[in-house]
Backbone as a printed PyTorch tensor [residue, N CA C, xyz], in Angstrom:
tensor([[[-23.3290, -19.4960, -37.4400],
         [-23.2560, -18.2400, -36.6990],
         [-24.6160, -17.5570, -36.7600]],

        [[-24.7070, -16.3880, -35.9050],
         [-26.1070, -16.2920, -35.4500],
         [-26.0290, -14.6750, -36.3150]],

        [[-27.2290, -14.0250, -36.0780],
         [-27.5800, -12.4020, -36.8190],
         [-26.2440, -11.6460, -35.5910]],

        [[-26.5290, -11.9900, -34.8220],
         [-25.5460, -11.1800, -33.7170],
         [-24.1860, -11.4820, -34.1030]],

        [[-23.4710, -12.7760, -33.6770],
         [-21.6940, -12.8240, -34.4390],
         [-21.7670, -12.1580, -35.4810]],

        [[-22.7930, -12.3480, -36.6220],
         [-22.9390, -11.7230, -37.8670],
         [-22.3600, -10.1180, -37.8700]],

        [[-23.1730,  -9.5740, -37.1470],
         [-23.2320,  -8.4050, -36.9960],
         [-22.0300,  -7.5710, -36.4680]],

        [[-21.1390,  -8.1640, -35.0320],
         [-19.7020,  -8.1940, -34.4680],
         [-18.7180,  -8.2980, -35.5850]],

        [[-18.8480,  -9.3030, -36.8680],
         [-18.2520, -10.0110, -37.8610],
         [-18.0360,  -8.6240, -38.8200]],

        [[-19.3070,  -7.9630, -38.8910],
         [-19.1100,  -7.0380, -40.0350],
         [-18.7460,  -5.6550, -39.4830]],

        [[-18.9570,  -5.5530, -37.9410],
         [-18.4700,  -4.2030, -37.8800],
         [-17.1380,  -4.1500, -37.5700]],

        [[-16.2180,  -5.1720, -37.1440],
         [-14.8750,  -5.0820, -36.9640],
         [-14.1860,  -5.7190, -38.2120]],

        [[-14.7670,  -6.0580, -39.1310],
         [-13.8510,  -6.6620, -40.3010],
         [-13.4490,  -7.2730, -40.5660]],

        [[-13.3480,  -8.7210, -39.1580],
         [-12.8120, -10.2070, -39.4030],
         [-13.4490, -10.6620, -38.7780]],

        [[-13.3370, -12.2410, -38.9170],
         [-14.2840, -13.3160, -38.3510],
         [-14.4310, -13.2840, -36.3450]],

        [[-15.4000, -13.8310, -36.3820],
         [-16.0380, -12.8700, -34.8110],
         [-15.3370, -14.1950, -34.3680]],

        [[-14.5090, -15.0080, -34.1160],
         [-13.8970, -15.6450, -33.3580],
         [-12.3680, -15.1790, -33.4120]],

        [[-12.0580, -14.3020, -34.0740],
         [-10.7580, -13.3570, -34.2860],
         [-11.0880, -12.3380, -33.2510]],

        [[-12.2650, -11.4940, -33.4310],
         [-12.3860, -10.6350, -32.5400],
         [-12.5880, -11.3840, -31.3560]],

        [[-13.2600, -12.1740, -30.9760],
         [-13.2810, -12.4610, -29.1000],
         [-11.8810, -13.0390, -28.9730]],

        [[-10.8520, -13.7200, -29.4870],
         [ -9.1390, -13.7930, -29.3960],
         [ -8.7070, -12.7000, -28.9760]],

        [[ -9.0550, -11.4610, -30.0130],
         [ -8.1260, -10.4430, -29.8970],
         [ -8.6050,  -9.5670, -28.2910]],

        [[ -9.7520,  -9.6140, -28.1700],
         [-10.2410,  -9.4130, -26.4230],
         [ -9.7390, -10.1000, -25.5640]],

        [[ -9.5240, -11.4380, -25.9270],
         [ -8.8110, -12.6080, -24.4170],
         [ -7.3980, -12.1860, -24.8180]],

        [[ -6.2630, -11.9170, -26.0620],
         [ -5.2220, -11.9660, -26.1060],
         [ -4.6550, -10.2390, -25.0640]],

        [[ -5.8430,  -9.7260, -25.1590],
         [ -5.8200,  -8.2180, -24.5430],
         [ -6.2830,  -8.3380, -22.9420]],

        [[ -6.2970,  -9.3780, -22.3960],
         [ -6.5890,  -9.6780, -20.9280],
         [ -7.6190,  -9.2840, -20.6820]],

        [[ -8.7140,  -9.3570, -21.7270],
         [-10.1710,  -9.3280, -20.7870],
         [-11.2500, -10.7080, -20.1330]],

        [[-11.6100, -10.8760, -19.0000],
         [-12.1110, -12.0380, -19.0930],
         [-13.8710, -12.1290, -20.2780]],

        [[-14.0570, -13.4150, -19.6290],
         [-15.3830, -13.4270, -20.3780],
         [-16.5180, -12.4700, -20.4720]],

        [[-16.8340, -11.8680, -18.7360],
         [-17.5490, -11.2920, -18.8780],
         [-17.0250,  -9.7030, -19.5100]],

        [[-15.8350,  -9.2870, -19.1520],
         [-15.3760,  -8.4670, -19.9780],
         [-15.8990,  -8.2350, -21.5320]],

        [[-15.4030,  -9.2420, -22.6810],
         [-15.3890,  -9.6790, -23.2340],
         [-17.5990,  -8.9160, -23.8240]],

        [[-17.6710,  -9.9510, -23.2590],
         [-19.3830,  -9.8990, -23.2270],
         [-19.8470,  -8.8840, -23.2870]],

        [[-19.1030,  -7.8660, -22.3160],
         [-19.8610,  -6.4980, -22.1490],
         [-19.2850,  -5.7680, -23.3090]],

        [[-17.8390,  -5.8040, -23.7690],
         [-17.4910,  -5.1400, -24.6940],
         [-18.1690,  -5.1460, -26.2000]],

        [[-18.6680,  -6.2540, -26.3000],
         [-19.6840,  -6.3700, -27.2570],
         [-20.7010,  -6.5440, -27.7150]],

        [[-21.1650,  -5.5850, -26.0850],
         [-22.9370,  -5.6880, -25.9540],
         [-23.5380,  -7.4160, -26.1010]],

        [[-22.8930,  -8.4450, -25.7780],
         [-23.5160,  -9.4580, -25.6430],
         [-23.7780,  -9.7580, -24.4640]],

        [[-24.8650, -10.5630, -24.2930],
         [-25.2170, -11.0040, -23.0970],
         [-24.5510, -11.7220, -21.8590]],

        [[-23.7500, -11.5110, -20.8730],
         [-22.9540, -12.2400, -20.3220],
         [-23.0990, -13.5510, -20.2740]],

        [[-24.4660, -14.4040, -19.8650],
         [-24.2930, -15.5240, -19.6630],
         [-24.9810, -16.2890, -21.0400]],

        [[-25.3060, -15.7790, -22.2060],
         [-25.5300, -16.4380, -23.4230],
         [-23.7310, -16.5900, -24.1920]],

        [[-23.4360, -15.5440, -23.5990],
         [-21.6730, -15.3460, -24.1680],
         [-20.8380, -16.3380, -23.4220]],

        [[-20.9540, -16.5910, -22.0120],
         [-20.5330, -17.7800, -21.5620],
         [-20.9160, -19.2760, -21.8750]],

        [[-22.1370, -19.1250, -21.7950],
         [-22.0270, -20.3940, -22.9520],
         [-21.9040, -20.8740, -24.4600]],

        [[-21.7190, -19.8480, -24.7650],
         [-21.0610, -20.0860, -26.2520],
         [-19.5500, -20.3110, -26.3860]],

        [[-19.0810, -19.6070, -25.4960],
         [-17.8530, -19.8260, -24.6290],
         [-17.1490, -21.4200, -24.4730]],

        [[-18.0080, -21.9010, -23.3980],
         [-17.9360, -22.7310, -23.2570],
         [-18.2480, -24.0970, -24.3340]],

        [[-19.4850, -24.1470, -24.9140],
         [-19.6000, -25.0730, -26.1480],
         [-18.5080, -25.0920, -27.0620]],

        [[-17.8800, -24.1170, -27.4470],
         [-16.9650, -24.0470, -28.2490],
         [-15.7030, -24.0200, -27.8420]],

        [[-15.5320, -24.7740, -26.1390],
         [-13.9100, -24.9750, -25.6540],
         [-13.4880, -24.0960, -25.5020]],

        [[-13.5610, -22.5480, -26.1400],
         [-11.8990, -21.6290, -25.7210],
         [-12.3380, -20.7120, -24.6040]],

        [[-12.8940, -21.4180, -23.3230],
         [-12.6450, -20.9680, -22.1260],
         [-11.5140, -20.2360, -21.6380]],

        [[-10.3830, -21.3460, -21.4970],
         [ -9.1320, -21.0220, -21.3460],
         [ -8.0060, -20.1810, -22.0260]],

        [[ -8.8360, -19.2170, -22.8280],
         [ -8.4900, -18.3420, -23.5640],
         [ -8.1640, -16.8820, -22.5570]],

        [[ -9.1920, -16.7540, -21.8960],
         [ -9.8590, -15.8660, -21.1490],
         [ -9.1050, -15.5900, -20.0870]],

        [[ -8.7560, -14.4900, -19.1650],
         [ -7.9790, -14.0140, -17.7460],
         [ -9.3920, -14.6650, -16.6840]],

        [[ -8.9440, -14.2690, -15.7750],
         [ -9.8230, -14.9600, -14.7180],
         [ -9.4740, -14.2850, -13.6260]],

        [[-10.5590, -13.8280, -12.9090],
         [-10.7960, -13.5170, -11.6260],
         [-10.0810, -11.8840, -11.7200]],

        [[ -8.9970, -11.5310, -10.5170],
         [ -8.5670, -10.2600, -10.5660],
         [ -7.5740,  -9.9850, -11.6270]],

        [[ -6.9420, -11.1160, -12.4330],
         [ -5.7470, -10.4340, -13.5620],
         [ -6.5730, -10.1450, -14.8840]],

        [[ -7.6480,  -9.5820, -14.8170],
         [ -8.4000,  -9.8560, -15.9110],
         [ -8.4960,  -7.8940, -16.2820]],

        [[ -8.2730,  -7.4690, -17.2880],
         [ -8.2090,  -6.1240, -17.5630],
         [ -9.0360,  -5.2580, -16.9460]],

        [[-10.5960,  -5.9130, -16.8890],
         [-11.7040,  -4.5670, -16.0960],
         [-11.3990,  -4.8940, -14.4310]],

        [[-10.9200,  -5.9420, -14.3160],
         [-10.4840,  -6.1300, -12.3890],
         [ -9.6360,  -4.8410, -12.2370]],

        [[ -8.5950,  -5.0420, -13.1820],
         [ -7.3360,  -4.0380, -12.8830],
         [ -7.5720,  -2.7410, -12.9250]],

        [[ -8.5520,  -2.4090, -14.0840],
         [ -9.0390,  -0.9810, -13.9620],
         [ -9.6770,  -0.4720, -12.7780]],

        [[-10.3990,  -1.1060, -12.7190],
         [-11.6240,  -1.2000, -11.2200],
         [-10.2660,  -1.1030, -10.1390]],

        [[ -9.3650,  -1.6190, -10.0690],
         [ -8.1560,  -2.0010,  -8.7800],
         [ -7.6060,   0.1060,  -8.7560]],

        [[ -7.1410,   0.1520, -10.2830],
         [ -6.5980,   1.5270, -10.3780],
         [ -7.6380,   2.4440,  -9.9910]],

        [[ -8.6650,   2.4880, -10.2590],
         [ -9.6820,   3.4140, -10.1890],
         [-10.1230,   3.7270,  -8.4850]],

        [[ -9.7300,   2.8090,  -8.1580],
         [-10.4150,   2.5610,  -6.2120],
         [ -9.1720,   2.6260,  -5.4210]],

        [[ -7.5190,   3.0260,  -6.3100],
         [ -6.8970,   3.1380,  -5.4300],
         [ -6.6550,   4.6620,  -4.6970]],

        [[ -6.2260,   4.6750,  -3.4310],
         [ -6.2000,   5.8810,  -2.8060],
         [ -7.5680,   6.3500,  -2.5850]],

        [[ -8.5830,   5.7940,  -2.2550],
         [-10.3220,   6.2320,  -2.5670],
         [-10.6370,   5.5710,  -1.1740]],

        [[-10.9540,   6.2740,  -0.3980],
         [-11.7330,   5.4650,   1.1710],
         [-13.1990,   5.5770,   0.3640]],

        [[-13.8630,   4.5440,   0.4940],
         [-15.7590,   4.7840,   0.9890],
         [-16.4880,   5.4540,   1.8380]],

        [[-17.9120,   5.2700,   1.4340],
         [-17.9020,   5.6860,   3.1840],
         [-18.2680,   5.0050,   3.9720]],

        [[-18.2610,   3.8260,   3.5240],
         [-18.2860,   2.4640,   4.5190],
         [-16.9190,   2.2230,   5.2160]],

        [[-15.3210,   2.9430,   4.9110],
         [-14.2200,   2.2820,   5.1560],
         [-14.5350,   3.7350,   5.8960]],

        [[-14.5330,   5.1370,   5.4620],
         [-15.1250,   6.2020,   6.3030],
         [-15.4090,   5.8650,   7.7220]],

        [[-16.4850,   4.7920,   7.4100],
         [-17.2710,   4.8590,   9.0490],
         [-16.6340,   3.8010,   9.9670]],

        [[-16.0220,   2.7690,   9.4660],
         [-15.2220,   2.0540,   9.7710],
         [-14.6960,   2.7410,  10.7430]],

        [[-13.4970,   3.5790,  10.2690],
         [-12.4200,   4.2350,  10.7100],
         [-12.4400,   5.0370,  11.8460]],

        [[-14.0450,   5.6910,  11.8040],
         [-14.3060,   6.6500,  12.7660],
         [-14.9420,   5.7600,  14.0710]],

        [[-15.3900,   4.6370,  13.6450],
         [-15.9950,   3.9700,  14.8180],
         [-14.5580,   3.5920,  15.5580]],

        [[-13.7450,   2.8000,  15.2380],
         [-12.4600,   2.2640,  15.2140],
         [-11.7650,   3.5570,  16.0300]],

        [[-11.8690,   4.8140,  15.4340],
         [-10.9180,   5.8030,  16.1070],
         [-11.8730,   5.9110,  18.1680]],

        [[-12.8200,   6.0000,  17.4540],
         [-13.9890,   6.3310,  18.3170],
         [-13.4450,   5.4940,  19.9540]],

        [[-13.5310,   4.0330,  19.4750],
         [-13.3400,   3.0580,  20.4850],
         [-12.1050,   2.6490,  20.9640]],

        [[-11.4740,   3.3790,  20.4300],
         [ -9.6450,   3.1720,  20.8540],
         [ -9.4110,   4.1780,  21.5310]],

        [[ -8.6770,   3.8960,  22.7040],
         [ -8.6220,   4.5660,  23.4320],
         [ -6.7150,   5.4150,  23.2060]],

        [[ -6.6250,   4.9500,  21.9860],
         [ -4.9320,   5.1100,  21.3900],
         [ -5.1270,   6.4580,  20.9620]],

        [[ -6.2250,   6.4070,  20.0740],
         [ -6.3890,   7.0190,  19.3070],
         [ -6.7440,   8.1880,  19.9850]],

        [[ -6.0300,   9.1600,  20.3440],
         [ -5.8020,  10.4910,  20.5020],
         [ -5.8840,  11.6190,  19.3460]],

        [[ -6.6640,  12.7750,  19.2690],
         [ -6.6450,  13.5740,  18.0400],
         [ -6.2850,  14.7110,  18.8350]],

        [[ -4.9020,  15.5760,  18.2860],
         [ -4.0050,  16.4600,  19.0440],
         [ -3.4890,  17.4120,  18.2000]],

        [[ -3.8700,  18.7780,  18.5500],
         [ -3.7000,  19.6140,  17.1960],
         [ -2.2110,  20.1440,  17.8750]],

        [[ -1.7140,  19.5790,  16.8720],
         [ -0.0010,  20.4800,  17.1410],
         [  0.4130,  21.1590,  15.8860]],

        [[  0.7780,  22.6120,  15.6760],
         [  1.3170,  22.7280,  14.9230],
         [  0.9390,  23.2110,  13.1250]],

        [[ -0.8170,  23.4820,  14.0480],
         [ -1.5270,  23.2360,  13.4410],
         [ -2.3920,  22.6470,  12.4430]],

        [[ -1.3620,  21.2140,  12.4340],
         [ -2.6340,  19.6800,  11.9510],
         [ -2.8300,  18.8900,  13.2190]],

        [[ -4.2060,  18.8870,  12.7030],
         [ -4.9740,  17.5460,  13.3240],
         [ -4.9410,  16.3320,  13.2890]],

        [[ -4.0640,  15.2360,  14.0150],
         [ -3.9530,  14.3390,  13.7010],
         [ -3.6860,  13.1970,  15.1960]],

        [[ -3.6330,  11.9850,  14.6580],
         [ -3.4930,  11.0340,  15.9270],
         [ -1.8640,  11.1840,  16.2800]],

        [[ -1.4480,  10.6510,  17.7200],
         [ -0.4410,  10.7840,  18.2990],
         [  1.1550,   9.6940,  17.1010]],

        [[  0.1980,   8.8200,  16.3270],
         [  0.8840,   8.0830,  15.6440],
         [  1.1130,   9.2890,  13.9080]],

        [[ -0.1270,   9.2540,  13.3510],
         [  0.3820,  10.2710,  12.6110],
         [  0.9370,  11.5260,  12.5490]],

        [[  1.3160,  12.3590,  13.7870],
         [  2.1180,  13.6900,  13.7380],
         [  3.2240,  12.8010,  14.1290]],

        [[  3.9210,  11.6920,  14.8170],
         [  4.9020,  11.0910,  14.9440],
         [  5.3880,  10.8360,  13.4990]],

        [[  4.8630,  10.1690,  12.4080],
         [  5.4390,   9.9020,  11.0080],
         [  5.2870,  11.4310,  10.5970]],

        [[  5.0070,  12.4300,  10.6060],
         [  4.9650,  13.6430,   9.7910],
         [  5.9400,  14.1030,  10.5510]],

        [[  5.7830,  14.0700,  11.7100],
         [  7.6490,  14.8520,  12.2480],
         [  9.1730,  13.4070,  11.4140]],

        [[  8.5580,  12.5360,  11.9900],
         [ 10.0480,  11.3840,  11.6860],
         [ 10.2490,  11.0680,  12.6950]],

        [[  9.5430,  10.8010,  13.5090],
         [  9.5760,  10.3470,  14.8660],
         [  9.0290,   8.6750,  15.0880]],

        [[  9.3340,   8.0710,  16.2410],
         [  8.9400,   6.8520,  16.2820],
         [  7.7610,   7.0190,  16.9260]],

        [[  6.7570,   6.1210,  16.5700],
         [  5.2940,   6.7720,  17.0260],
         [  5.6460,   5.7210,  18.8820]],

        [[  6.2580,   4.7860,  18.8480],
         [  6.5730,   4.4340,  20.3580],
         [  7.0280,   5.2070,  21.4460]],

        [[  8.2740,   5.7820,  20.8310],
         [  8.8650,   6.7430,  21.7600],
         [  7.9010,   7.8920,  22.0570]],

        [[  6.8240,   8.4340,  20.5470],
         [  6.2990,   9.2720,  20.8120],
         [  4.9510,   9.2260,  22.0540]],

        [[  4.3890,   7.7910,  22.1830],
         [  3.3720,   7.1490,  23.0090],
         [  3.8900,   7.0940,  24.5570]],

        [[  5.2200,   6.7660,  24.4140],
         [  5.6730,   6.8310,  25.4880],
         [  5.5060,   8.0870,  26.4180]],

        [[  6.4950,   9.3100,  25.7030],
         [  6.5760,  10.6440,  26.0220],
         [  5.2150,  10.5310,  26.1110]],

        [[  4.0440,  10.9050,  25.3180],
         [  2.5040,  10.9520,  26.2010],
         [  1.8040,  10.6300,  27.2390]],

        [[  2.5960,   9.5040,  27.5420],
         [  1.7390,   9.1540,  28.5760],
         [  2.5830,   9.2350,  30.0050]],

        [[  3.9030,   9.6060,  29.8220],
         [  4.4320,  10.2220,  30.9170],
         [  4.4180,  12.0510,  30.9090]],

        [[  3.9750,  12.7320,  30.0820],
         [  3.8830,  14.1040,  30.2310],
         [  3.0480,  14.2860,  28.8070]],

        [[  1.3580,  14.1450,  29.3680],
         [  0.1760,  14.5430,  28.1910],
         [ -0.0340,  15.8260,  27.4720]],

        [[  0.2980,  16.8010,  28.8620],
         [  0.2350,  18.3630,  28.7980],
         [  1.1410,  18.8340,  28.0560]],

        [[  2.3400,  18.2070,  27.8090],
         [  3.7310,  19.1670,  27.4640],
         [  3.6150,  18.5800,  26.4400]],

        [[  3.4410,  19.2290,  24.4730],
         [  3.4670,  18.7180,  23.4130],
         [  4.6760,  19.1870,  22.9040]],

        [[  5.6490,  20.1710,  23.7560],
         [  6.7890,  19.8480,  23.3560],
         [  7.6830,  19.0520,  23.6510]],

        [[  7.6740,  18.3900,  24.7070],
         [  8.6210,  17.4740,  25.5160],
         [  7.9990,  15.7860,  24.1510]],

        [[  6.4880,  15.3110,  23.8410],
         [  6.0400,  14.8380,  23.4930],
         [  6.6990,  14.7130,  22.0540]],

        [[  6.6620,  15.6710,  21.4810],
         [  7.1280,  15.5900,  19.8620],
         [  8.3130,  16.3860,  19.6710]],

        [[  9.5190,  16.3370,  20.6750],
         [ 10.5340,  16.8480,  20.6390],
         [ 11.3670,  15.9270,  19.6270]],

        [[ 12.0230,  16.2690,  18.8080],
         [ 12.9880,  15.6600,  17.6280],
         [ 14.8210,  14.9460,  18.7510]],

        [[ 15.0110,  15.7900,  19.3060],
         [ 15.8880,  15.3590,  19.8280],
         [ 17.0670,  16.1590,  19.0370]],

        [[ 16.7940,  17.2800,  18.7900],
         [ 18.3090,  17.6460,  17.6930],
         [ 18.7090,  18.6330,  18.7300]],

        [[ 17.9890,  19.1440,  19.9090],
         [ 18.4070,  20.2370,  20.3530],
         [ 19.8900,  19.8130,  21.4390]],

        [[ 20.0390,  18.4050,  21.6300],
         [ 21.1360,  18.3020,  22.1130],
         [ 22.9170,  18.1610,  21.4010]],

        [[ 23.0710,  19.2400,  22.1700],
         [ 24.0500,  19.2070,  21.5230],
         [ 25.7870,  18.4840,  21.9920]],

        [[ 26.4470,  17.6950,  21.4950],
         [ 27.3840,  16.8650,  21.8850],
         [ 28.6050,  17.7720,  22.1490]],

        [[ 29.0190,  17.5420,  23.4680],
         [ 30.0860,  18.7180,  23.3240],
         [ 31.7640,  17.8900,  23.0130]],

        [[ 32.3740,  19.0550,  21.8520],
         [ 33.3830,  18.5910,  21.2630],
         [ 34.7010,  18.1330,  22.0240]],

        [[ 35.3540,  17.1350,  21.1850],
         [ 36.8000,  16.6160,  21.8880],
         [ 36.8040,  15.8580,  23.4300]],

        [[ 35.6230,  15.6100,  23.8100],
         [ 35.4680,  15.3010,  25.0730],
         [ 35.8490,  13.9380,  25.4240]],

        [[ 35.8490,  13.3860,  24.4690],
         [ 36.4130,  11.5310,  23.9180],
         [ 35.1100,  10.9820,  25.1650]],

        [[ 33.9420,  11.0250,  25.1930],
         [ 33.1300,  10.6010,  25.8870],
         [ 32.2570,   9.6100,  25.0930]],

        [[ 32.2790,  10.2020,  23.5770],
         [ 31.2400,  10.0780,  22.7440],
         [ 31.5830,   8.4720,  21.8240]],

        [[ 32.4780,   7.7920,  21.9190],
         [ 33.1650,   7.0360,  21.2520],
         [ 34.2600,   5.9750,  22.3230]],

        [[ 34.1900,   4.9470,  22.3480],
         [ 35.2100,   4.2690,  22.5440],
         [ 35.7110,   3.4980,  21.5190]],

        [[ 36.8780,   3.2350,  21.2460],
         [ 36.8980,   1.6360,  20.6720],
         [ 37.9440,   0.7760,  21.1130]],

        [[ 37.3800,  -0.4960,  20.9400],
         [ 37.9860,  -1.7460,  21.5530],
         [ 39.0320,  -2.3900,  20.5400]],

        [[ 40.0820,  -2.7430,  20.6770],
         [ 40.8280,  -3.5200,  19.6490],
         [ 41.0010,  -4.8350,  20.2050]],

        [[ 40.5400,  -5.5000,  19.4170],
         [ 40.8560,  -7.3170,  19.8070],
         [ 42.3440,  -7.2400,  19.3130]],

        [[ 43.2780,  -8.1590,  20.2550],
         [ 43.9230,  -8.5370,  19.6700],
         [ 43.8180,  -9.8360,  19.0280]],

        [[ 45.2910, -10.3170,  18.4320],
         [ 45.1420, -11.8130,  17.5390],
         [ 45.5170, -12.4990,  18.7240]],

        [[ 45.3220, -13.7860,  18.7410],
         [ 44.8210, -14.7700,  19.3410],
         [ 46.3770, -15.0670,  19.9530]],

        [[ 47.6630, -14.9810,  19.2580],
         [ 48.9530, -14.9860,  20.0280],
         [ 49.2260, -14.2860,  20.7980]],

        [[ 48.6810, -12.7970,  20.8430],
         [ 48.9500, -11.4870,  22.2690],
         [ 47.9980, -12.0210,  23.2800]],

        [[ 48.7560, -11.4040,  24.1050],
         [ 48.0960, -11.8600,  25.7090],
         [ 47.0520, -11.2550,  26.1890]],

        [[ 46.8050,  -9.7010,  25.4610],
         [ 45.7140,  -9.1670,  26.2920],
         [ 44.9380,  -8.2120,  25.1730]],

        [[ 44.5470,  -7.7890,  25.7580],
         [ 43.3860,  -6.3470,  24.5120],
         [ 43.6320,  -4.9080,  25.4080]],

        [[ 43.7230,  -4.0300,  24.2800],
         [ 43.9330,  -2.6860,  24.8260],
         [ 42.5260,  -1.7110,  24.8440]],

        [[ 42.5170,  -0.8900,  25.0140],
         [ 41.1080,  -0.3670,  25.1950],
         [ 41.7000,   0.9350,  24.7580]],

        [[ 41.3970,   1.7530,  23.9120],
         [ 41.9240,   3.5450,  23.8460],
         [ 40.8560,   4.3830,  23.2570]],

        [[ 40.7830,   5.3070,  23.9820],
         [ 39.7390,   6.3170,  23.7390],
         [ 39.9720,   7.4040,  22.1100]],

        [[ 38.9500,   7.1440,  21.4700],
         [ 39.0150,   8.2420,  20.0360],
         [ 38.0570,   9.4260,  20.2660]],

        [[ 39.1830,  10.2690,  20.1190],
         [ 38.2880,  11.4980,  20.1950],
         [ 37.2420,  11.4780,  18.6750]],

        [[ 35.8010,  12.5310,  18.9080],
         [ 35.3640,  12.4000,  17.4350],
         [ 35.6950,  14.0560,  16.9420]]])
């Protein structure tokens, strides 16, 4: 062992091939690993490697600093995904920005913030642009008028020995 394991060896209290275990048994990969103990990544990979317990190690994204890095960047635009978005809004001709209600948003997102289908809602737009109430109307204002037995039919099959099927109206 070298002044360096030496040194890993005495500040954690057991043998420095206990400590790089207890880093791979904790899902860090190599270079993980490496950085956690100020060693050099690729002198640490090959020591790594000479000594077989590669396969000790996580790999690629299941590896503990992937996952952190995964948590840390979630819900986070750039401003590369930023400019993306705006070029993208820019060149679509879908993409409508329509203040109703007072948010600003595309014809698809005030459709999910009401509960609306953003189709039906595309539709209504492009047969009446001007009218943003006809556009993002919910549909509750109709009202079903009672006992009218209009609203409901039902059919009864009969069994296969009767001769015919009846049809009778249920009121709701």
């Amino acid at each position: 062992m070298n002044a360096k394991q030496n040194a890993i060896a005495a500040e954690y209290g057991e043998p420095f091939w206990s400590v790089v275990r207890g880093y791979a048994d904790d899902g860090h990969s190599v270079y993980g690993t490496a950085t956690l103990l100020e060693y050099s990544p690729p002198a640490f990979r090959r020591l790594v490697l000479r000594h077989g317990v590669s396969d000790w190690f996580a790999r690629g994204q299941s590896s503990a600093l992937a996952r952190s890095a995964q948590a840390d960047r979630r819900g986070r635009c750039t401003d590369a995904q930023r400019a993306g978005a705006a070029m993208a809004s820019a060149a679509n001709p879908n993409y409508r920005w329509i203040d109703y209600q007072g948010h600003t948003d595309t014809l698809a997102g005030h459709a999910r913030r009401l509960g609306l289908s953003p189709r039906t809602v595309y539709k209504r737009y492009k047969r009446r642009p001007d009218d943003q109430a006809y556009v993002f109307a919910d549909g509750r204002h109709v009202v079903v008028p009672h006992g009218s037995g209009w609203q409901q039919w039902r059919i009864r099959l009969l069994k296969p020995d009767e001769r015919s099927f009846t049809t009778g109206r249920v009121c709701v």
